[in-house]
N, C-alpha and C positions, 0 to 999 in steps of 0.2 A: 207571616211569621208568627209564630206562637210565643215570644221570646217576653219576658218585665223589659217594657222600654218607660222610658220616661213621659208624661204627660204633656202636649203640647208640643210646638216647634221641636225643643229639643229631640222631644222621640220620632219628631218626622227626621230629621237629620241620622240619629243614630238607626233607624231602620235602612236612610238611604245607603249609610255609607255598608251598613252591613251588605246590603243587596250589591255594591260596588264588588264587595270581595267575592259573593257568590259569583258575579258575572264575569270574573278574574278566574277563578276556580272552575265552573263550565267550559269558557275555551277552551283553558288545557286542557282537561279533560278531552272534550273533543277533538282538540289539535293532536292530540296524543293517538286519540282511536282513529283518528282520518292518514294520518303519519303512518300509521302502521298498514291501514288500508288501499292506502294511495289516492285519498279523495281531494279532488279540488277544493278550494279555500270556500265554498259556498253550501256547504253541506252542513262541514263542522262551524262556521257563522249561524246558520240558521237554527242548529239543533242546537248549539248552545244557546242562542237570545232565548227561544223556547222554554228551555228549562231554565236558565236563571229567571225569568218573567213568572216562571211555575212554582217556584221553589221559593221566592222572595216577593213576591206579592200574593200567595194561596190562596190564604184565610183573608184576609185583608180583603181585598178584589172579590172573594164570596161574598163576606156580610155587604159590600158597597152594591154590589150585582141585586144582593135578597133584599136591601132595602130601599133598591129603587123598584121591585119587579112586585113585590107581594105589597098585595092591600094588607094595610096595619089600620084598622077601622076601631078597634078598641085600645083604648087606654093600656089596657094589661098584657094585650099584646106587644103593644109598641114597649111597655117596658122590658117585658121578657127577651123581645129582641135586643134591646137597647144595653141591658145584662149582659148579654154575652160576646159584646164589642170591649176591648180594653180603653179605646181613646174614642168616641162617635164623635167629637165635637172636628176633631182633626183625621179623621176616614179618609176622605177623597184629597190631601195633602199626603197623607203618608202610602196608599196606593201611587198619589203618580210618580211622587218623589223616589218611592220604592223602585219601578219600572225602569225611569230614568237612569237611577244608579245602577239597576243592573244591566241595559241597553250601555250603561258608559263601561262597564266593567269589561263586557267584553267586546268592544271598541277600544280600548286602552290594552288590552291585553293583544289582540288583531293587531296593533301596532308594534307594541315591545315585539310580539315574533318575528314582525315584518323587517324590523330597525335590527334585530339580531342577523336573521338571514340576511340580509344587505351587508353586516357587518362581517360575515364569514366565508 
């Protein structure tokens, strides 16, 4: 996510919960396009975790990927890479925490329609 989060824990938090609502917002989405389409419940699961994982960890899950894969052998590179991270001290906290929240988003949404359809 590209977004001003706060430095430290807290912007691991405010990034996870945001990725919560992404992963709330993909189901439907999906549940929506598989509802119209008539597809079983494993399709629109899958394409939505996909894109909320996509959409809510991007940039994040890049620079963590480029800074474990590319040799940073000089100084000035490591800084220039290290510039264009918002938080590097907390990277691999706010990717996973990011994931997690949007794996719970739509998990928790999977159920409210589950708990609705039961209910009707």
């Amino acid at each position: 996510m590209n977004l001003a989060l706060h430095f430290g824990w807290l912007g691991v938090m405010e990034a996870a919960l945001i990725a919560l609502g992404v992963g709330v917002l993909c189901y439907l989405l999906f549940h929506w396009i598989g509802a119209r389409n008539r597809w079983p419940h494993g399709p629109a699961l899958g394409w939505s975790c996909l894109l909320a994982l996509g959409i809510a960890t991007g940039i994040d899950a890049w620079h963590l990927f480029y800074m474990g894969v590319v040799k940073l052998e000089s100084p000035v590179y490591a800084r220039i890479a290290l510039q264009k991270i918002h938080d590097p001290n907390f990277l691999a906290a706010r990717v996973f925490m990011s994931s997690m929240g949007a794996l719970c988003g739509v998990a928790l949404a999977w159920m409210a329609m589950q708990a609705r359809r039961r209910a009707d």
